[in-house]
C-alpha positions in Angstrom: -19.9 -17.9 -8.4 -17.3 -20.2 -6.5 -15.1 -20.6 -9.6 -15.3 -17.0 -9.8 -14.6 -16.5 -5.7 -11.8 -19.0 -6.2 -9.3 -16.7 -8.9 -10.2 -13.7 -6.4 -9.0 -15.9 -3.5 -5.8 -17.1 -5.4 -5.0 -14.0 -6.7 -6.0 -11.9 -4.0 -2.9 -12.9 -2.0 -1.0 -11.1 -4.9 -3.5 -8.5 -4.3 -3.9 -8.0 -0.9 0.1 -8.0 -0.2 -0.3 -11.2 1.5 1.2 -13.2 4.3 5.7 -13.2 4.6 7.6 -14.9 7.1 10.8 -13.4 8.5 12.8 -16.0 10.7 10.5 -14.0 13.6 7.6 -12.3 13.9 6.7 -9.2 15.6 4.4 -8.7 18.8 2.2 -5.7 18.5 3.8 -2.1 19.1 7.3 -3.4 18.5 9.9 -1.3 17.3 13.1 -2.3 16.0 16.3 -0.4 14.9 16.5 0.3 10.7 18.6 2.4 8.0 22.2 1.8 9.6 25.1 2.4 7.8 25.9 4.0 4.5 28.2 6.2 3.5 27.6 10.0 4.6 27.4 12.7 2.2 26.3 10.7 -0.7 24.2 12.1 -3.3 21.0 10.0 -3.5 20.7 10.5 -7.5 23.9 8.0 -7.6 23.3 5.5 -5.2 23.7 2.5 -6.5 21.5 0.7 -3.3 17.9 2.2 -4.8 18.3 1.6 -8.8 14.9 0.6 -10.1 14.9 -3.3 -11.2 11.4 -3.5 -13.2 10.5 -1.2 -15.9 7.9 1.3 -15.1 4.8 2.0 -17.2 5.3 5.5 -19.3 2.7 7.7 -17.6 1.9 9.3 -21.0 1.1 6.0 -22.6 -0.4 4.2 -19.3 -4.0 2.6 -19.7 -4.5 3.7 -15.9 -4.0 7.2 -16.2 -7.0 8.6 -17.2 -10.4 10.1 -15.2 -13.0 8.8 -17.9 -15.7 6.9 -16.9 -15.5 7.6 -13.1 -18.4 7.3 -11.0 -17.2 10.8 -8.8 -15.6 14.3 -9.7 -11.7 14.0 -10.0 -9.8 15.9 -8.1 -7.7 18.7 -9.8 -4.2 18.3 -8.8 -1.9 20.7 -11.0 0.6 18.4 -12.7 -1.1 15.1 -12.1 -2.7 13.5 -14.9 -4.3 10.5 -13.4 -7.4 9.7 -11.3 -7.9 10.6 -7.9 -10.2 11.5 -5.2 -10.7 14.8 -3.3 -11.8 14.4 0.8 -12.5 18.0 1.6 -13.8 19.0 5.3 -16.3 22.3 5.4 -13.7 23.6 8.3 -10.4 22.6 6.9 -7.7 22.5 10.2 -4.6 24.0 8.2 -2.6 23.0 11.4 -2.9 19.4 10.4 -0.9 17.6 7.6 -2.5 16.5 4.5 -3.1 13.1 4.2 -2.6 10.5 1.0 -4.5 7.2 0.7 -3.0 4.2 -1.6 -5.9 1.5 -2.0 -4.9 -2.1 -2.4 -5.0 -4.1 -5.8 -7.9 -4.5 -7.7 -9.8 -2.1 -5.6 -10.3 1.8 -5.9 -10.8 4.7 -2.9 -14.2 3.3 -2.5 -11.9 1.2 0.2 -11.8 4.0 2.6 -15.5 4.7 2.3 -18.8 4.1 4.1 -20.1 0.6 1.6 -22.7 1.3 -0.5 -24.2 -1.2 -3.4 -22.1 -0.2 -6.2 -18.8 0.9 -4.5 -17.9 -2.4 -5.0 -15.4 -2.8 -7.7 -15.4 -6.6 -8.0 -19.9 -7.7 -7.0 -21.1 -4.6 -5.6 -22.2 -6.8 -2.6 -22.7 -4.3 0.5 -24.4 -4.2 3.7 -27.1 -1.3 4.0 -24.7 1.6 4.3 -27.1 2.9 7.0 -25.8 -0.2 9.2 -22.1 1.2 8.5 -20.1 3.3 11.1 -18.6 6.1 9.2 -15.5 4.9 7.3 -11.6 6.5 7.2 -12.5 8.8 4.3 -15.5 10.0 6.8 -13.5 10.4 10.0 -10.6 12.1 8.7 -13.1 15.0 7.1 -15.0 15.2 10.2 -12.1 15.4 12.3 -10.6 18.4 9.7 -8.2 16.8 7.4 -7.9 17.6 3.6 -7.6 14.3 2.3 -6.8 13.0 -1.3 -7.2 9.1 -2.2 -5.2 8.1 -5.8 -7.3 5.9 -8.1 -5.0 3.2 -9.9 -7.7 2.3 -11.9 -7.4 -1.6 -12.1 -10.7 -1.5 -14.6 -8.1 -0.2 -17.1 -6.2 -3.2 -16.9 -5.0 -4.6 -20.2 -4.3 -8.0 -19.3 -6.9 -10.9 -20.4 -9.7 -11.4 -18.1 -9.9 -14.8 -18.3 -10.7 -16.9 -15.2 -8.1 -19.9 -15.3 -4.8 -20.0 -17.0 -1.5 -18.9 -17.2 -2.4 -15.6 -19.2 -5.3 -14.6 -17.0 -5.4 -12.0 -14.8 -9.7 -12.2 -13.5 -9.3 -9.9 -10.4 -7.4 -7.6 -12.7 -4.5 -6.8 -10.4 -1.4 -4.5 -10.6 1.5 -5.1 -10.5 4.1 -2.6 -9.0 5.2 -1.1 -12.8 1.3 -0.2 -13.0 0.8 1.4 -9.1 3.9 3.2 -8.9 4.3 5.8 -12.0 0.5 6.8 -10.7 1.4 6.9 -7.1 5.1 8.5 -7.8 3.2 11.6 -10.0 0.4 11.7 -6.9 2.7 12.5 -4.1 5.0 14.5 -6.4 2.1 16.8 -7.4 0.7 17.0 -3.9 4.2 18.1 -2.4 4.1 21.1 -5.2 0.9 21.8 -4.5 1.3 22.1 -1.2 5.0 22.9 -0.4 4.4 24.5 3.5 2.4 21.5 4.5 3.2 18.3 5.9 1.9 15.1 4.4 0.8 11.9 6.0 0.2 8.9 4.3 -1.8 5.4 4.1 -1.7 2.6 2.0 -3.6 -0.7 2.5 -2.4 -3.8 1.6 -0.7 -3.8 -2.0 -0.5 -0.2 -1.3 2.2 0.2 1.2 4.6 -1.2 -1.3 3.1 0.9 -3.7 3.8 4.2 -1.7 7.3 2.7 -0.8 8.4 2.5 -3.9 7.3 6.1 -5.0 8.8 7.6 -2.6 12.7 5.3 -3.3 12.1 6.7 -6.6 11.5 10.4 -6.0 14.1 10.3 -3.9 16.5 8.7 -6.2 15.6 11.8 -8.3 16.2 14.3 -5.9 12.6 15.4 -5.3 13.6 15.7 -1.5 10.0 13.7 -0.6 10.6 12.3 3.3 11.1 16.2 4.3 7.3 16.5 4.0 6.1 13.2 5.6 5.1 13.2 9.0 4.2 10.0 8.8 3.9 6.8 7.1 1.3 4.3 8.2 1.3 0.6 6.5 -1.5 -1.4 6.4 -1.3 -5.3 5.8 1.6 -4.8 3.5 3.2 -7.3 1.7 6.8 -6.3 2.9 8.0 -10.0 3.5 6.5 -12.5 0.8 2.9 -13.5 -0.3 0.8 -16.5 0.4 0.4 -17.1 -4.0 4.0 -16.7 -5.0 4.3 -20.6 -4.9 0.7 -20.3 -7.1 1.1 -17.8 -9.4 5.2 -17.4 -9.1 7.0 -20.3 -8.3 9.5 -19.6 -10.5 11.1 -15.2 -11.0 12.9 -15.9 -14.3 9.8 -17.5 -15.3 6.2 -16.9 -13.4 3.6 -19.4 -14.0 1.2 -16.8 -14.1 2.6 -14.2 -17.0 0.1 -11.4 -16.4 0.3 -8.7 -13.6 -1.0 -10.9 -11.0 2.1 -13.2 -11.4 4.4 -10.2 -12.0 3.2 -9.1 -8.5 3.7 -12.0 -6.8 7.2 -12.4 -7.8 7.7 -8.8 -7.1 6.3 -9.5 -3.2 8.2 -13.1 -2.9 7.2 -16.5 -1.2 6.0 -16.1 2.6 7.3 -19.6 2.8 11.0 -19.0 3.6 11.0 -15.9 2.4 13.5 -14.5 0.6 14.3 -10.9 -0.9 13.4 -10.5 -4.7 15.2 -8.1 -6.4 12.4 -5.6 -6.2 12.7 -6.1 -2.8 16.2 -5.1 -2.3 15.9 -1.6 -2.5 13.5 -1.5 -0.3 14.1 -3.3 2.7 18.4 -3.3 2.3 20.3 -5.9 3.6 18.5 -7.7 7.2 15.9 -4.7 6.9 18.7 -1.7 6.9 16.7 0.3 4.6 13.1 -0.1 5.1 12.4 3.2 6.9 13.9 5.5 5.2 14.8 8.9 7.3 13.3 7.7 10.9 16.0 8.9 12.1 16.3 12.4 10.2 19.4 10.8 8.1 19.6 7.4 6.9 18.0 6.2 3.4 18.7 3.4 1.1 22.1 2.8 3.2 23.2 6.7 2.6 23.6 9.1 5.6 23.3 12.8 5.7 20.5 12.6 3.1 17.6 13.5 4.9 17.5 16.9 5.7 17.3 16.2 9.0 13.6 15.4 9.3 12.5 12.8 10.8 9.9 10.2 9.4 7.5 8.4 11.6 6.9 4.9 10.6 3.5 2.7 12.2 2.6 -0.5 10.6 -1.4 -2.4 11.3 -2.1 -6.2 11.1 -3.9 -8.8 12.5 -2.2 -10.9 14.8 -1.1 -14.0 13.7 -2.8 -16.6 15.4 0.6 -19.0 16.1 3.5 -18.7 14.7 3.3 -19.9 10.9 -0.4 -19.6 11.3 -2.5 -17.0 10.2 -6.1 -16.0 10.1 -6.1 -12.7 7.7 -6.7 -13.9 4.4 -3.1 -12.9 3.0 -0.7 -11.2 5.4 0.9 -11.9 8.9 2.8 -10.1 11.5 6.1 -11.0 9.9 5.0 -10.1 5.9 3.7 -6.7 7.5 6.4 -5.6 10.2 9.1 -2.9 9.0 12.5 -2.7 11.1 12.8 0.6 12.6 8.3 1.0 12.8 6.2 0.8 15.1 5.0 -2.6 14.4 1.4 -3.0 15.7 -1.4 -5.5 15.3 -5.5 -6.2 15.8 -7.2 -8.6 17.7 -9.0 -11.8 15.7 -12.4 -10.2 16.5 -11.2 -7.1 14.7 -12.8 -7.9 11.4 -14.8 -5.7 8.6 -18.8 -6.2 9.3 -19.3 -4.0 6.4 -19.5 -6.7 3.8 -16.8 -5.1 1.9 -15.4 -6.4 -1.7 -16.5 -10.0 -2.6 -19.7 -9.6 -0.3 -17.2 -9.8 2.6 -15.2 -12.5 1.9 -12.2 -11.4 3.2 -13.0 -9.8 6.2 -9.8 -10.2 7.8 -8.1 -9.1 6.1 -10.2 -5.5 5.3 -10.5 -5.5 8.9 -7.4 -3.6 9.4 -9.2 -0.5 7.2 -12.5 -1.1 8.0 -12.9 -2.4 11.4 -13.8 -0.1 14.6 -10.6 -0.8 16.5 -8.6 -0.4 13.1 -10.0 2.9 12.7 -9.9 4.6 16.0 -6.2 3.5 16.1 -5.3 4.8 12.6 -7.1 8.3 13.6 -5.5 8.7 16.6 -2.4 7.9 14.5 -3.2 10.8 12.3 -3.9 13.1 14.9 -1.1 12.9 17.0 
């Protein structure tokens, strides 16, 4: 069991989007200027700031895009392929904008759910759900909202399984060619589905990253997708580095890890020093210039003009770091998690998941940004503003 708690440890940093360091770090409830410059008028489909660098799974041919042998009824989204999970209230408040969960790697929408044995994707180690405070799934149907969570399916993976080595991937994570065809084909399908409502969206951990990338990408191809966000909401993402890059990366030309978990972790970068990767330069633009796209109704990806004139609202969660360079969540800090031009806010140390959540709990500071009371009454009032 340790051997087996140590891969999920080492590659859970890949995983969980884990700890960067910025030459600062930010307090929580910070916001900081983003998306300057550009040249106006520009047509998004040409810009040469948001090219894709990796090469995407093809959704037709992708091991993860498939609703067999799920434990719940898929949801039927017209035009989307793939897995993914319906949260629908009794008393639906049309008024209030549909909201998209993105789970972290290796993990499913069980994530956002009360913890029940079984839910767990990697030991099925839970407390007694009747000890667990309703989770974010529960509280956003209670308070109204339709809600859809996408399933990436890491139990497709097709990388080996094996625990030590170069080759193995154990934890079966994702790396961002996996997520992102399944995430981009989630939110495009949604918007069509629902063209007159206004979508709001979480991702936890590797899933912010996930969700950015999506939405560069449907925007690159003209799908228009920040004119129905109201608003964004980051959740221990891996914007800034991650604490196994010098593990499993050390080196981008050549990863010591070959498999998806060292893919991802030279996708995310080294929280030591960090510095942007070239899947990172799309994304957060030169000193952060382009990581929130449209907060100001017309900057993205260094063009202006191109927004519609909607404006995206940007809120990113983590727990505080305890000292600068020190950390206590198991993969992320304030700096690996803070976008320029969000609100940047953070948890206390004592804000951790009781639930016993994935691994039996063994990373409960890091879930306790999802899972924790203060986490959630913060993301709902988020949601409900």
């Amino acid at each position: 069991m340790r051997s087996q708690a140590f891969v999920l440890l080492s590659v859970l940093g890949v995983i969980a989007g884990a700890s960067g360091c910025l030459s600062g770090t930010s307090g929580g409830g910070t916001t900081q200027s983003g998306n300057t410059g550009g040249v106006s008028g520009a047509d998004p489909t040409k810009d040469p700031n948001d090219a894709d660098v990796i090469k995407y799974r093809d959704l037709s041919s992708h091991p993860g895009c498939t609703t067999a042998g799920l434990s719940y009824t898929p949801a039927s989204i017209p035009g989307y392929p793939c897995a993914a999970k319906e949260y629908l209230p009794a008393n639906e408040d049309t008024s209030k904008p549909i909201v998209l969960l993105v789970h972290g790697n290796s993990d499913s929408p069980a994530e956002f759910e009360v913890c029940h044995a079984g839910s767990d994707p990697v030991t099925a180690q839970c407390v007694d759900p009747s000890k667990s405070p309703p989770m974010l799934a529960e509280r956003l149907v209670a308070a109204g909202f339709h809600a859809f969570a996408v399933d990436m399916r890491p139990d497709k993976s097709d990388d080996p399984t094996c625990q030590m080595g170069p080759t193995c991937n154990a934890a079966k994570n994702m790396d961002h060619a996996w997520g992102v065809p399944i995430v981009q084909s989630f939110i495009e399908a949604i918007m069509n589905a629902y063209p007159n409502r206004e979508l709001s969206m979480l991702g936890f951990s590797y899933g912010p990253g996930v969700i950015r990338d999506a939405l560069r990408r449907l925007h690159r191809d003209g799908k228009k997708p920040f004119e129905h966000i109201k608003d964004l909401i980051f959740v221990s993402g891996g914007n800034h580095g991650v604490a196994t890059y010098q593990q499993l990366c050390q080196n981008e030309q050549s990863p010591a890890n070959t498999s998806m978990a060292g893919r991802c972790a030279c996708e995310m970068g080294n929280r030591t020093g960090y510095m942007a990767t070239p899947f990172h330069a799309p994304l957060n633009g030169p000193s952060g210039a382009y990581e929130t796209p449209c907060v100001d109704g017309s900057h993205a990806f260094g063009q202006t003009g191109v927004c519609g004139g909607h404006t995206v609202r940007y809120t990113t969660l983590v727990m505080r770091d305890i000292s600068q360079g020190t950390y206590q969540d198991e993969f992320v800090s304030q700096a690996a998690a803070m976008l320029m031009g969000a609100d940047n806010e953070t948890d206390e140390l004592t804000d951790q998941d009781e639930t016993g959540y994935f691994y039996g709990g063994a990373f409960k500071n890091h879930f306790g940004s999802i899972r924790s009371e203060a986490a959630l009454t913060k993301i709902m009032s988020w949601f409900s503003r």
